[in-house]
C-alpha positions, 0 to 999 in steps of 0.5 A: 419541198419534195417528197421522197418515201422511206421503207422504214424497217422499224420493227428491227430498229431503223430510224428515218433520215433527219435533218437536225437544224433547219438550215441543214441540207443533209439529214443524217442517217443510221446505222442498223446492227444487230451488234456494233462492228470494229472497223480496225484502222485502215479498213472499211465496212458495208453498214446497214440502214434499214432504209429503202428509198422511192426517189422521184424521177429526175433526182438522186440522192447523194451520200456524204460524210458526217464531218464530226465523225471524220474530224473526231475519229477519222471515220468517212464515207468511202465512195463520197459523194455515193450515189443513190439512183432514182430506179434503186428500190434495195437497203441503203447500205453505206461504205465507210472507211477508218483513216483514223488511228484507232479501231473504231467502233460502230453501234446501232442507231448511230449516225453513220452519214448524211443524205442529200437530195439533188436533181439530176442532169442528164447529158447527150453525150456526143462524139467529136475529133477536136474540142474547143480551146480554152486557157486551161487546155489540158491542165491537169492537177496543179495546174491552175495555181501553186 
């Protein structure tokens, strides 16, 4: 298991990340209003956490839509896998989008997201004139079915 320290704001109401059953690799978090906001439909907001995170070199955390409340209300994350870096120290703030039919309310202490943590692999990139060949070549979208 590995560790990762939480800035909880909890004097104004955040609450830390939690992972609801054992077997859940992502634990959700909250959102941290003074009042709900109304995301109308087709619209998007930057919702607060109150979560600050120290994440250990090496990994990232990555933020993900609570499927519930996509499949319910048609609400997600907008930037989806969002990324929070390992050298970040500000407010998680999460950037959710209403693809819904309806206006969609968000009240505080409801869960907005999941969080996952995940290593990181850093890549040397290296310039060439010419790849290598490969069956797909340069495919793109459709390609490799129907």
């Amino acid at each position: 298991m590995n560790k990762v320290t939480v800035k909880c704001v909890a004097s104004q109401g955040a609450i830390i990340p939690q992972y609801k059953t054992s077997g859940a690799a992502g634990a959700d978090i909250c959102a941290l209003l003074a009042e709900p906001v109304i995301i109308k439909k087709g619209e998007r907001a930057m919702i607060p956490t109150g979560l600050f995170f120290s994440i250990p070199e090496g990994y990232e955390i990555q933020v993900r839509p609570r499927s519930g409340l996509a499949a319910k209300n048609g609400v997600t994350v907008l930037n989806t896998p969002g990324t929070i870096d390992s050298d970040y120290r500000g407010e998680v703030k999460v950037i959710l989008i209403n693809l819904g039919n309806e206006d969609f309310e968000v009240k505080n202490g409801e869960r907005i997201a999941q969080i996952v943590l995940a290593p990181v692999t850093i890549a040397d990139f290296e310039q060439v004139s010419v790849l290598d060949e490969t069956e797909r070549g340069s495919g793109g979208f459709g390609s490799t079915g129907k």
